[in-house]
N, CA, C and O atoms as a CHARMM CRD file, in Angstrom:
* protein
*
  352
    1    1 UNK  N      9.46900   6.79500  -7.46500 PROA 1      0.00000
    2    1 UNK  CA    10.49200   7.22600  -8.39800 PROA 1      0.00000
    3    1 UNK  C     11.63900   7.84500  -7.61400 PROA 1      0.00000
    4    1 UNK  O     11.45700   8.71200  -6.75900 PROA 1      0.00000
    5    2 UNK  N     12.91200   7.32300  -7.97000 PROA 2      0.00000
    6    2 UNK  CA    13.84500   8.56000  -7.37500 PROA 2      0.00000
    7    2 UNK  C     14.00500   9.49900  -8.07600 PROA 2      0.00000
    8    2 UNK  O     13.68900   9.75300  -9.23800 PROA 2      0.00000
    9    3 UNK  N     14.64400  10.14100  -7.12600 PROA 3      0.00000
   10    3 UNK  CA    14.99400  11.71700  -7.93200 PROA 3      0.00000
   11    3 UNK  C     15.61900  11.64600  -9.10700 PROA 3      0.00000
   12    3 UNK  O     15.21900  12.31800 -10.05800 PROA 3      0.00000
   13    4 UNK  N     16.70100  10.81100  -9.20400 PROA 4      0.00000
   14    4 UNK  CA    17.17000  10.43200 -10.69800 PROA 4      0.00000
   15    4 UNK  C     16.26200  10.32100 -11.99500 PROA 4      0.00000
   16    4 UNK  O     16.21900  10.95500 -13.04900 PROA 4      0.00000
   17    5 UNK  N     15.70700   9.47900 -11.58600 PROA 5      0.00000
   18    5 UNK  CA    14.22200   8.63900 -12.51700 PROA 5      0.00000
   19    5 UNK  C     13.33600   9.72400 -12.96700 PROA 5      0.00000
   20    5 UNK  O     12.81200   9.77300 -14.08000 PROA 5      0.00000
   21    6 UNK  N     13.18800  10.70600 -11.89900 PROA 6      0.00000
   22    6 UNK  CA    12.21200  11.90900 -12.14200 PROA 6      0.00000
   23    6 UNK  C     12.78500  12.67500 -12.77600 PROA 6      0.00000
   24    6 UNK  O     12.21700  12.84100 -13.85500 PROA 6      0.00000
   25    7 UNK  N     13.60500  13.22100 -12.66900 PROA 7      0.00000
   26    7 UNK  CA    14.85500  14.08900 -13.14900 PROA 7      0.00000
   27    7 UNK  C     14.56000  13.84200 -15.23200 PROA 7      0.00000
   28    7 UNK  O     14.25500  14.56500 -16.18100 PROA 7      0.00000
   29    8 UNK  N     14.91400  12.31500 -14.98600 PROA 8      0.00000
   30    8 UNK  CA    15.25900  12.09900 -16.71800 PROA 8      0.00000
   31    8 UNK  C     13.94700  12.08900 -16.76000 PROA 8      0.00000
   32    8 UNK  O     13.68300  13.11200 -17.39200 PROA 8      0.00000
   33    9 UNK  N     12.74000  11.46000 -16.42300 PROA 9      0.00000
   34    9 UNK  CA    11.52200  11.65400 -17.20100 PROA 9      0.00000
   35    9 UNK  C     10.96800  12.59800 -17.39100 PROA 9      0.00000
   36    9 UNK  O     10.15900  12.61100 -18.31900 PROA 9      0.00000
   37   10 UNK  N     11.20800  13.95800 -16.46700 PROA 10     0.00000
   38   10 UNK  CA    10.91600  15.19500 -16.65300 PROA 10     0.00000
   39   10 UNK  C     11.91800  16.06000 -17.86300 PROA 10     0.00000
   40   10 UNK  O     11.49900  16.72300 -18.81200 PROA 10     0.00000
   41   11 UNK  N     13.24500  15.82100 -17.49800 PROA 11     0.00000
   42   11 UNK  CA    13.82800  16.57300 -18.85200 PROA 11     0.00000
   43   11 UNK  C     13.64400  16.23300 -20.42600 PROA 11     0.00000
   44   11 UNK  O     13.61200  17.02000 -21.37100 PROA 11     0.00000
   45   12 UNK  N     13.51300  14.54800 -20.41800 PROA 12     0.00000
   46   12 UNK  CA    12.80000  14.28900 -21.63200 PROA 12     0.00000
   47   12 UNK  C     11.58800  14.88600 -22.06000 PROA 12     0.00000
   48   12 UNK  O     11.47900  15.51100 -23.11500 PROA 12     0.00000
   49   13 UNK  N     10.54800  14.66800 -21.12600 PROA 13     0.00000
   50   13 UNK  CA     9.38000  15.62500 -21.81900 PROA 13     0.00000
   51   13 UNK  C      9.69900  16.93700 -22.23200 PROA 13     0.00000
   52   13 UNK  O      9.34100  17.71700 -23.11400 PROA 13     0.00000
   53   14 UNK  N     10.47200  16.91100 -21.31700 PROA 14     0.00000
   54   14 UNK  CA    10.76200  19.00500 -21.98100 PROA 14     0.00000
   55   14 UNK  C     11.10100  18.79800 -23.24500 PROA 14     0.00000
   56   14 UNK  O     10.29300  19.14400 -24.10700 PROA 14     0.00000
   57   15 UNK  N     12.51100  18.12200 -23.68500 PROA 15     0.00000
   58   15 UNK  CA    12.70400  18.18100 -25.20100 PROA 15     0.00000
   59   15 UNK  C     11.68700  17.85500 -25.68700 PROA 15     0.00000
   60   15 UNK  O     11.39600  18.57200 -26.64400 PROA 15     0.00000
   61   16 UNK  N     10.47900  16.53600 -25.32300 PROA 16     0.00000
   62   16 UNK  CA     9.91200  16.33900 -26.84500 PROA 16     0.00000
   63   16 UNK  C     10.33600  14.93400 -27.21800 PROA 16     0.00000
   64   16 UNK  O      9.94900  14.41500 -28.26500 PROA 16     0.00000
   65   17 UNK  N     11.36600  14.14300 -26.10500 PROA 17     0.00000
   66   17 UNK  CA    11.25000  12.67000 -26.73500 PROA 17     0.00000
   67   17 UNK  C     10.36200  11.85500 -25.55100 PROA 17     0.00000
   68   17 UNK  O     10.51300  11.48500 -24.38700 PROA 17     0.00000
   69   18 UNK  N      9.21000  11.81300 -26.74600 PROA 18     0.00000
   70   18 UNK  CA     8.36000  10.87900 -25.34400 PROA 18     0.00000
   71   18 UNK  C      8.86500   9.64700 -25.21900 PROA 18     0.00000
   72   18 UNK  O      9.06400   9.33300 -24.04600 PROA 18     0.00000
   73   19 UNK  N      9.23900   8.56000 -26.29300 PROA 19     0.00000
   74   19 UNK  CA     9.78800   7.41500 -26.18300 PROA 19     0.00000
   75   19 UNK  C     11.16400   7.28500 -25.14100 PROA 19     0.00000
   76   19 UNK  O     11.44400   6.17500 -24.68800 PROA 19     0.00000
   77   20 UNK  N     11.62700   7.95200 -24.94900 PROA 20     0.00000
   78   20 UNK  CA    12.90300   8.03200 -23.69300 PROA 20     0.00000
   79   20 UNK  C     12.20200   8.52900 -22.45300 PROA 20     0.00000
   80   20 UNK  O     12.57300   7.99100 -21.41000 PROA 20     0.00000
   81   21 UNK  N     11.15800   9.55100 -22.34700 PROA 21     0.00000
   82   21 UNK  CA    10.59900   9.76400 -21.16800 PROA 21     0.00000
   83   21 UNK  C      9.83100   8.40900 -21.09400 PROA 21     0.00000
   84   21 UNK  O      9.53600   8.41400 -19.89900 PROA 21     0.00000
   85   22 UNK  N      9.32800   7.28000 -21.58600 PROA 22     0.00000
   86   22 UNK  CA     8.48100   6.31100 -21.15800 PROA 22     0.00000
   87   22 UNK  C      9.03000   5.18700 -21.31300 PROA 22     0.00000
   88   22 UNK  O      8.45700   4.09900 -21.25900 PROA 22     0.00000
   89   23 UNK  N     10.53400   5.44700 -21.57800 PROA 23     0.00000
   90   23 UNK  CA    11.43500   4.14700 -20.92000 PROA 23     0.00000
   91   23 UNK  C     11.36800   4.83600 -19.27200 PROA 23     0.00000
   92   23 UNK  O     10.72500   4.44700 -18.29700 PROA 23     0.00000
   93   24 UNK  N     12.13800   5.79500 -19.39700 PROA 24     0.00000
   94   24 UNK  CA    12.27100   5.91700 -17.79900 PROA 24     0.00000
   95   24 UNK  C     10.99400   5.96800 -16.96200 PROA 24     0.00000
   96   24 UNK  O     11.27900   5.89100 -15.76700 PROA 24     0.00000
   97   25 UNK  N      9.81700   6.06200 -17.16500 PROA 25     0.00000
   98   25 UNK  CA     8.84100   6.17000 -16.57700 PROA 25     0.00000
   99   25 UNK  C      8.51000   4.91300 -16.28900 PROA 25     0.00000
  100   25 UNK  O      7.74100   4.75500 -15.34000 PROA 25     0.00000
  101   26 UNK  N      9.04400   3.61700 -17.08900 PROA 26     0.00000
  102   26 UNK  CA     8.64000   2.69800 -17.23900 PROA 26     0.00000
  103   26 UNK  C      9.98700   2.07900 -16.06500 PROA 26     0.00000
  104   26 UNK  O      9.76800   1.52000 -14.99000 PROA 26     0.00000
  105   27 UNK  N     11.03800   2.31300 -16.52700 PROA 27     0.00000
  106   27 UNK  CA    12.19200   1.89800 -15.37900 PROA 27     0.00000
  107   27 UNK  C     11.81300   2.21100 -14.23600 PROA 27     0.00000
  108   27 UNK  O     11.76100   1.38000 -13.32900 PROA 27     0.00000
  109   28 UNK  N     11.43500   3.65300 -14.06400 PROA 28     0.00000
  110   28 UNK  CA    10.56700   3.64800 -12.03400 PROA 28     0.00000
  111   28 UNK  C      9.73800   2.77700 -11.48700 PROA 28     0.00000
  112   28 UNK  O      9.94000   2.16900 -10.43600 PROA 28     0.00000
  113   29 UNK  N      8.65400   2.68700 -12.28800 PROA 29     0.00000
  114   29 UNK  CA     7.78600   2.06000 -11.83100 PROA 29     0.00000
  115   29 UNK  C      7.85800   0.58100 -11.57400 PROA 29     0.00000
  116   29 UNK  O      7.26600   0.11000 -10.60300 PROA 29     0.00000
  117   30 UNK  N      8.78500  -0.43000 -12.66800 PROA 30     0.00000
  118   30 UNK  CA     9.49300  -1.39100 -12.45200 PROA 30     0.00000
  119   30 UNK  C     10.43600  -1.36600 -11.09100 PROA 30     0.00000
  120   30 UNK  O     10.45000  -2.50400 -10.62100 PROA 30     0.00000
  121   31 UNK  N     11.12200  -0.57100 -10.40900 PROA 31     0.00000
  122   31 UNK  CA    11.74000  -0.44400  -9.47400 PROA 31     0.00000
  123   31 UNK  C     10.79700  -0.06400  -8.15200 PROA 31     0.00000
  124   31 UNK  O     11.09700  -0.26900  -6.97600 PROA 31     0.00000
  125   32 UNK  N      9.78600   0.44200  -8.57600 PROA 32     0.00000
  126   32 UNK  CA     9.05700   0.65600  -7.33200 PROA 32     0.00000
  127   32 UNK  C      8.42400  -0.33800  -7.01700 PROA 32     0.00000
  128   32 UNK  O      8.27000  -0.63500  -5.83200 PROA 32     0.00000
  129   33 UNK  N      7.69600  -1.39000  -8.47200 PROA 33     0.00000
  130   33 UNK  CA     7.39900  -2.80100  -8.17000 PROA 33     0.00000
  131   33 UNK  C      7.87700  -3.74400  -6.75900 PROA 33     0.00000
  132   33 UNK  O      7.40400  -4.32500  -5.78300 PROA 33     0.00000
  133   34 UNK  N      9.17500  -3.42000  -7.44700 PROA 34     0.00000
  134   34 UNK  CA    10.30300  -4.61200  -7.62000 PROA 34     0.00000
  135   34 UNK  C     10.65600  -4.52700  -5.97300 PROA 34     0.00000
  136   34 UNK  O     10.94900  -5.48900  -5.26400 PROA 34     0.00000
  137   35 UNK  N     10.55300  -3.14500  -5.56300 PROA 35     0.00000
  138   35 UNK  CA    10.69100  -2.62400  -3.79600 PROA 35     0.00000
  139   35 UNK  C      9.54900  -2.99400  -2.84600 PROA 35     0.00000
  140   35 UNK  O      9.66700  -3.14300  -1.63000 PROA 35     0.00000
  141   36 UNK  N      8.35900  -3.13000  -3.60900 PROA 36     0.00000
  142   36 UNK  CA     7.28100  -3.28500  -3.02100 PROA 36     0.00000
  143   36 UNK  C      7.36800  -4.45900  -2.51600 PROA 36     0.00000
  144   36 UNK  O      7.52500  -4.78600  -1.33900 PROA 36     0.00000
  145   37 UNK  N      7.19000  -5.51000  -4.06700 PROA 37     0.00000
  146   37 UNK  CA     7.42600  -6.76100  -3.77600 PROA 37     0.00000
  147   37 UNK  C      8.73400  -7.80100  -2.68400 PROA 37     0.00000
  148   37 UNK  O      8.70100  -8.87100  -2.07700 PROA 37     0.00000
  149   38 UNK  N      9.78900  -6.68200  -2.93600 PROA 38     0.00000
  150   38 UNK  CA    10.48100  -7.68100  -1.97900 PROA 38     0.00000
  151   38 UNK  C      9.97500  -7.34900  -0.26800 PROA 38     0.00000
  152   38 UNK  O      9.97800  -8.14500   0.67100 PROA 38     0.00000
  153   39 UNK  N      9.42100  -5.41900  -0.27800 PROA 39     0.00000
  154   39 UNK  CA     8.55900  -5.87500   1.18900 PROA 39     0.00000
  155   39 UNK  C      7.65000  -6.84800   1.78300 PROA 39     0.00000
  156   39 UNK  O      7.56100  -7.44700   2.85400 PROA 39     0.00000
  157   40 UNK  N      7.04000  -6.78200   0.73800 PROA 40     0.00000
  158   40 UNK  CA     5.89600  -7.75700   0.98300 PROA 40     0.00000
  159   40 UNK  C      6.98200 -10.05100   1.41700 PROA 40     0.00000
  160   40 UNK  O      6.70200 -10.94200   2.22000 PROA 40     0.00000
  161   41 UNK  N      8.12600  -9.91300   0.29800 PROA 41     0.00000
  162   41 UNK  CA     8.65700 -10.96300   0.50500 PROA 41     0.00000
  163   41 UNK  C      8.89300 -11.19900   1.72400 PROA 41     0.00000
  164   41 UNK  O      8.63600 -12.29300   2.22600 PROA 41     0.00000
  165   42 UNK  N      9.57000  -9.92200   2.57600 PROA 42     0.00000
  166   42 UNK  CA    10.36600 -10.08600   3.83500 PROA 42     0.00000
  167   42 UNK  C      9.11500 -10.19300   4.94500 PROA 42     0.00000
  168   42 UNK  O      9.19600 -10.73600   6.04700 PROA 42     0.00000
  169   43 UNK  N      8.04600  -9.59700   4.42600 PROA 43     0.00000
  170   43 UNK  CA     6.97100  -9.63500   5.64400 PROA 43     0.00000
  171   43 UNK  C      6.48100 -10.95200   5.65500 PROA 43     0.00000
  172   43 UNK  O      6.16800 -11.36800   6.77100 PROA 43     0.00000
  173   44 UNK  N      6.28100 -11.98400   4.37500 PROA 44     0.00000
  174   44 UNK  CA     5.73200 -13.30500   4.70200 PROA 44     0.00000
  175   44 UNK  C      7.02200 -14.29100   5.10900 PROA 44     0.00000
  176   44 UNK  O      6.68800 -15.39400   5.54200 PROA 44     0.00000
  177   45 UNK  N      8.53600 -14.00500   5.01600 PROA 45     0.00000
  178   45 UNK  CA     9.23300 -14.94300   5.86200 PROA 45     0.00000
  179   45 UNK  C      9.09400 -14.45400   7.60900 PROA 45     0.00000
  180   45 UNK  O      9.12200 -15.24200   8.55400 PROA 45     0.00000
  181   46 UNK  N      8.94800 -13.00400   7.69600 PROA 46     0.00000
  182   46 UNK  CA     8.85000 -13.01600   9.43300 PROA 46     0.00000
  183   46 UNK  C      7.66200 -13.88300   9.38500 PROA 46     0.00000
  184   46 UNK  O      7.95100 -14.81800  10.13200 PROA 46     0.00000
  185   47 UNK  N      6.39000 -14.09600   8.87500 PROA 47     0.00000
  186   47 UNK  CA     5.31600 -14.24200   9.33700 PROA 47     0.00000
  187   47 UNK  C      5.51500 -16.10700   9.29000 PROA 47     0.00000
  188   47 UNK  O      4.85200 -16.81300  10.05100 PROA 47     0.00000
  189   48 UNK  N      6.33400 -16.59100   8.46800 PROA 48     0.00000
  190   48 UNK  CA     7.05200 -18.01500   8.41600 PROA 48     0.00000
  191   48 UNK  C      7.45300 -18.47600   9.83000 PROA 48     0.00000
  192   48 UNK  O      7.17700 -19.56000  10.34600 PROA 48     0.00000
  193   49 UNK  N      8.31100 -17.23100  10.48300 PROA 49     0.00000
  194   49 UNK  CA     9.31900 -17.92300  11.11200 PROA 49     0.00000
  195   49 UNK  C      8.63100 -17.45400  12.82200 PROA 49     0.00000
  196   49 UNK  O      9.29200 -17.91400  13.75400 PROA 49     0.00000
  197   50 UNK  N      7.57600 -16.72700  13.15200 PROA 50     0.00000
  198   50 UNK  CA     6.97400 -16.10600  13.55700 PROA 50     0.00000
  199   50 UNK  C      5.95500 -16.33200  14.42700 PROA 50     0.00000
  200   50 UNK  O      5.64300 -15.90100  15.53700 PROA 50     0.00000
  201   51 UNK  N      5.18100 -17.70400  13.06800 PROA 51     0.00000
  202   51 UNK  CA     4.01700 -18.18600  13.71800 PROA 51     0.00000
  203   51 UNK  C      2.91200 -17.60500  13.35900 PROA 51     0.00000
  204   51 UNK  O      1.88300 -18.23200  13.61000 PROA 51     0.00000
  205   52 UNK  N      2.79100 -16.37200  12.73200 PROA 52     0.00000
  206   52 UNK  CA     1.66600 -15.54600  12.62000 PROA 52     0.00000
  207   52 UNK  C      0.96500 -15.53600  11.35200 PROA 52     0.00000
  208   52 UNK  O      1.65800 -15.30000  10.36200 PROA 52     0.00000
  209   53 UNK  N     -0.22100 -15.73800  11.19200 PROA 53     0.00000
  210   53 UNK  CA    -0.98200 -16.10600   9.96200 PROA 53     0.00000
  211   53 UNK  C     -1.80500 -14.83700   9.30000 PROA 53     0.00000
  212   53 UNK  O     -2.60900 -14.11200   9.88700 PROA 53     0.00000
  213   54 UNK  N     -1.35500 -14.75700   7.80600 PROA 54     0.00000
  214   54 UNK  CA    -2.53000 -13.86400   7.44000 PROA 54     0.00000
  215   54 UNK  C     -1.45000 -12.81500   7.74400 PROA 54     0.00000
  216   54 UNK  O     -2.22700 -11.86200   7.80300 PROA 54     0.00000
  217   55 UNK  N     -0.72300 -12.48300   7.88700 PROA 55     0.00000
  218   55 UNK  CA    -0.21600 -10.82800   7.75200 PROA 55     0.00000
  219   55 UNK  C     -0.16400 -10.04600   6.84900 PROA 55     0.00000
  220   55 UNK  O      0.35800 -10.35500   5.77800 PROA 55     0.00000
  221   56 UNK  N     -0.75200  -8.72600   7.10400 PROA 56     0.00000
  222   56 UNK  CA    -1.52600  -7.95000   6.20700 PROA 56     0.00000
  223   56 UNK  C     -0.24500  -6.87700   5.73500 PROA 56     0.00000
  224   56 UNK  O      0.49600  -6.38600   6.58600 PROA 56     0.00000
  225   57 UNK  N     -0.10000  -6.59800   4.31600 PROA 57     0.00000
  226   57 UNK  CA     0.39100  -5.73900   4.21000 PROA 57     0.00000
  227   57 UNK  C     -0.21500  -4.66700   3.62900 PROA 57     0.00000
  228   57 UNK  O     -0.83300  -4.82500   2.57600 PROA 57     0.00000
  229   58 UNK  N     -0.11700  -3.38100   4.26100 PROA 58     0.00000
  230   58 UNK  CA    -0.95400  -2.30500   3.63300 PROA 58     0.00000
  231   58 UNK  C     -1.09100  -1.79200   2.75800 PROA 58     0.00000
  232   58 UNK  O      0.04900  -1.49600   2.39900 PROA 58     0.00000
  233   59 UNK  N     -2.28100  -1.15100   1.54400 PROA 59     0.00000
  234   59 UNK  CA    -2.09400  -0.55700   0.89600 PROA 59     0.00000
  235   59 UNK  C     -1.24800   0.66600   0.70400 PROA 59     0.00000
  236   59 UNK  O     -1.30700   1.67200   1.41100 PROA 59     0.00000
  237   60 UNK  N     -0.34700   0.45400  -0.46100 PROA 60     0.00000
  238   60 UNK  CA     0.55300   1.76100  -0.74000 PROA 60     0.00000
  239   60 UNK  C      0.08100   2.86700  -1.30200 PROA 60     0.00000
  240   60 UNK  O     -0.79900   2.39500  -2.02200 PROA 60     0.00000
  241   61 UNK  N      0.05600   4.36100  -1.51700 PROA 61     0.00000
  242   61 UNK  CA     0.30400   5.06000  -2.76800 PROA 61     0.00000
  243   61 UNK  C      1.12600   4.76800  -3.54400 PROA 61     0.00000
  244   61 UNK  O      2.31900   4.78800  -3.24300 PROA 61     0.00000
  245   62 UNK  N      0.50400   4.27900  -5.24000 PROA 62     0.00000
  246   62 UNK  CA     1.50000   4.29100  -5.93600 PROA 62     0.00000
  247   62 UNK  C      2.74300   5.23900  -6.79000 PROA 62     0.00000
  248   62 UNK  O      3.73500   4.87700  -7.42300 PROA 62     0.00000
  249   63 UNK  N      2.12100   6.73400  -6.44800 PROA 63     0.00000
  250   63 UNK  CA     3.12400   8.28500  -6.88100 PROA 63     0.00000
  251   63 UNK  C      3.77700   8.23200  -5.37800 PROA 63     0.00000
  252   63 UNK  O      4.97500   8.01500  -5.56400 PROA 63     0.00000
  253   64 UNK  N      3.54100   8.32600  -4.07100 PROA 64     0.00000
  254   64 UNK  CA     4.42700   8.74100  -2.51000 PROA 64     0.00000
  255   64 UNK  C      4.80500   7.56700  -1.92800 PROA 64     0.00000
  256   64 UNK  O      5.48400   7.65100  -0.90500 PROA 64     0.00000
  257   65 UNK  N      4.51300   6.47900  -2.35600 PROA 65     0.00000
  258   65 UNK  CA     4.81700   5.05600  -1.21600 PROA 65     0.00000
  259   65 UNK  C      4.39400   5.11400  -0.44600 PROA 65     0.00000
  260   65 UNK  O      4.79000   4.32600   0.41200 PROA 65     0.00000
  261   66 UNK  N      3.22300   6.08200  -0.05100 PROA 66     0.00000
  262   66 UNK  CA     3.13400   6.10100   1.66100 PROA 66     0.00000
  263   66 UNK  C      1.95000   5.44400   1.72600 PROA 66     0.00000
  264   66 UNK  O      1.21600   5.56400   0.74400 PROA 66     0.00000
  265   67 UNK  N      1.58400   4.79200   2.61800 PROA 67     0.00000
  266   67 UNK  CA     0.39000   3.86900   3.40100 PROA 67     0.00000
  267   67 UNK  C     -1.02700   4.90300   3.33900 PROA 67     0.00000
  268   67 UNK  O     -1.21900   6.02100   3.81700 PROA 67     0.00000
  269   68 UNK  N     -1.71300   4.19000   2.70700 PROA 68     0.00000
  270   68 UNK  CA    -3.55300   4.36000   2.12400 PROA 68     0.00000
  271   68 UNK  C     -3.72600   4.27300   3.24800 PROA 68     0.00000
  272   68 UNK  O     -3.27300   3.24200   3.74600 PROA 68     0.00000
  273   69 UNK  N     -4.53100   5.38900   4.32800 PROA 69     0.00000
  274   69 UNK  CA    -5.28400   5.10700   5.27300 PROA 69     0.00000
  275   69 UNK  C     -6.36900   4.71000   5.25500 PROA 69     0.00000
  276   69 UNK  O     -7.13400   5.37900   4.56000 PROA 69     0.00000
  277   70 UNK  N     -6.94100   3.53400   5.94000 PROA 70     0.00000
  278   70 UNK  CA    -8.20200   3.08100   5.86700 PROA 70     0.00000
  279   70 UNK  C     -9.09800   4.08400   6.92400 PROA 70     0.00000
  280   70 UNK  O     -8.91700   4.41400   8.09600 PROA 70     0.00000
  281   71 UNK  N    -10.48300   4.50100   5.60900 PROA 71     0.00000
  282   71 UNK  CA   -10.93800   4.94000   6.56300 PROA 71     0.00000
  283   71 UNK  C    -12.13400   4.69100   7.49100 PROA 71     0.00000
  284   71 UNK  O    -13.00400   3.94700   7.03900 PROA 71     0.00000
  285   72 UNK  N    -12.31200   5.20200   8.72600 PROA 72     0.00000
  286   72 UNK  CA   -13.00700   4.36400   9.74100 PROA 72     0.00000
  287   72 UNK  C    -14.82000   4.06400   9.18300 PROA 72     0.00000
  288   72 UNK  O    -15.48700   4.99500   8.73300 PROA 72     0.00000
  289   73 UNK  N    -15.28500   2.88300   9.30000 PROA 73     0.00000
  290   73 UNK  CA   -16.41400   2.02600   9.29200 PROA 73     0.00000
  291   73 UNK  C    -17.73000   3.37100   9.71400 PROA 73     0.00000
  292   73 UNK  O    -17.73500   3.61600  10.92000 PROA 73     0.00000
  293   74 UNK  N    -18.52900   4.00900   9.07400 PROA 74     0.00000
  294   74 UNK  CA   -19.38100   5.24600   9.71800 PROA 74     0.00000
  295   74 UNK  C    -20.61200   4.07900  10.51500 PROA 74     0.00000
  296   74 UNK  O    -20.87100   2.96500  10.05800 PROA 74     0.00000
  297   75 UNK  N    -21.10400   4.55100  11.51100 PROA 75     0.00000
  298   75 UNK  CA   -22.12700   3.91600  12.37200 PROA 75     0.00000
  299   75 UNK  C    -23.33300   4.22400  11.81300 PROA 75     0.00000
  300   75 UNK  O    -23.57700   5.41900  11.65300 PROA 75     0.00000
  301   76 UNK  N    -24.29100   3.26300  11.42000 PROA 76     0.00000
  302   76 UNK  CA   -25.45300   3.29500  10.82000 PROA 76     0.00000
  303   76 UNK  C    -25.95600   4.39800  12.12000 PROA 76     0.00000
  304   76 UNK  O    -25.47900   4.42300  13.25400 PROA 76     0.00000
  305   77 UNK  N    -27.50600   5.63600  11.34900 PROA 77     0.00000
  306   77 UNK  CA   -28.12000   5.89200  12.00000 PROA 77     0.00000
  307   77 UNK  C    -29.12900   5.14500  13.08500 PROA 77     0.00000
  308   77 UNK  O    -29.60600   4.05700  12.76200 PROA 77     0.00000
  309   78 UNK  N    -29.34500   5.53500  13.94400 PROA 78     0.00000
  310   78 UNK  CA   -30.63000   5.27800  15.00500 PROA 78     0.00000
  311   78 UNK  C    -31.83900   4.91400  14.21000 PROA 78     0.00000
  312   78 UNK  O    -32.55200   5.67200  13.55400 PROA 78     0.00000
  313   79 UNK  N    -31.93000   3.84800  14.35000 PROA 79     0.00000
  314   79 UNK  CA   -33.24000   3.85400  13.65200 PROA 79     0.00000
  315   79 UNK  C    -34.40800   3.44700  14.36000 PROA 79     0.00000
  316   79 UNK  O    -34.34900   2.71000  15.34400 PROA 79     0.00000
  317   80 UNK  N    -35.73900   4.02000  13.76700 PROA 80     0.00000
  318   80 UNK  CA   -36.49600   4.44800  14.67000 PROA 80     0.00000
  319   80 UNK  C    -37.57600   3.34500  14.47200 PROA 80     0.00000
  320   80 UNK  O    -37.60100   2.99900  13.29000 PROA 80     0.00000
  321   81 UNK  N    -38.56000   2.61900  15.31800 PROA 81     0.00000
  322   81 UNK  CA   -39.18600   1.30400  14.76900 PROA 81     0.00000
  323   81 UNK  C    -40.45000   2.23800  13.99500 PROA 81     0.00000
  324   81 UNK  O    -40.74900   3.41100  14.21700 PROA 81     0.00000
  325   82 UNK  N    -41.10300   1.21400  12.95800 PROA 82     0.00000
  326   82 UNK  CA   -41.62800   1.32500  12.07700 PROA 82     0.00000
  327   82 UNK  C    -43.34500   2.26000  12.83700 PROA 82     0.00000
  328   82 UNK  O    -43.74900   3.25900  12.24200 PROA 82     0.00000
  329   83 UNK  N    -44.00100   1.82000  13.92300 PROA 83     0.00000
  330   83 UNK  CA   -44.97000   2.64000  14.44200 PROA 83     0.00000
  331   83 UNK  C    -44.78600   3.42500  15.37700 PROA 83     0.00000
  332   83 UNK  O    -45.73800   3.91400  15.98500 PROA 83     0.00000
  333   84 UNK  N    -43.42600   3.71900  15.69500 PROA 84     0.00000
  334   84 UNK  CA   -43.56100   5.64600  15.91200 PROA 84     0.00000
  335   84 UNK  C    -42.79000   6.36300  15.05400 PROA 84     0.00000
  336   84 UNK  O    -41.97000   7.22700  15.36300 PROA 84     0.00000
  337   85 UNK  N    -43.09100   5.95800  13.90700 PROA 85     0.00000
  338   85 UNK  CA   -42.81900   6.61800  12.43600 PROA 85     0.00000
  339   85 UNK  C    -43.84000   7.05700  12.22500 PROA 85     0.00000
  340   85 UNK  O    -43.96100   8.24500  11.92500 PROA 85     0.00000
  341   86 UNK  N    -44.81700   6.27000  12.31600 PROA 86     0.00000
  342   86 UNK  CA   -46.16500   6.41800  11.94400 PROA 86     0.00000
  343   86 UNK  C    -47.12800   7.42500  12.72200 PROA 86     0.00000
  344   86 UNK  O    -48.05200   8.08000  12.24100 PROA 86     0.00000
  345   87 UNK  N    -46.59900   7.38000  14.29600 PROA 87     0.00000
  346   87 UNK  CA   -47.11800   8.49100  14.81200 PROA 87     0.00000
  347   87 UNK  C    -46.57700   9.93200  14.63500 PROA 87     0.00000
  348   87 UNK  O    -47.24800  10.88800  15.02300 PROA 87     0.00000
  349   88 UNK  N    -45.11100  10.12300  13.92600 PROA 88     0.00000
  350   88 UNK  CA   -44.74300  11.22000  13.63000 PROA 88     0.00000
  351   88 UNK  C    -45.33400  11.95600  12.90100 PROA 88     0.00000
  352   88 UNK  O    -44.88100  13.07200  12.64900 PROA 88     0.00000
């Protein structure tokens, strides 16, 4: 959302018109779409012109825009074979 966008969807709720706060709530999020999508456009023509297959684009937050960190794969425990279990 820009600050604009936030601005009116927040002062609307204050009055009390939800139908104008959920146009504009609805106009951000259409624009944040609409930004996403043309990243994602510009990343599959480099990947066109490039040579490079499969380029990943990362998950966003959809309230900050900022990149979902993936988090790291945990390493299965040690596991111990089945007869010196048995002697434990």
């Amino acid at each position: 959302m820009s600050k604009e966008d936030l601005k009116n969807f927040v002062d609307n709720l204050d009055k009390g018109d939800n139908t104008e706060a959920q146009k504009n709530f609805n106009d951000a999020m259409a624009n944040k779409v609409s930004a996403t999508l043309d990243d994602a456009k510009t990343d599959v023509a480099k990947s066109m012109f490039t040579g490079q297959q499969g380029v990943q684009v990362p998950e966003v937050d959809v309230f900050s825009g900022e990149n979902i960190e993936t988090p790291a794969e945990e390493t299965p425990a040690e596991e111990v074979p089945a007869d010196e279990q048995d002697a434990q």
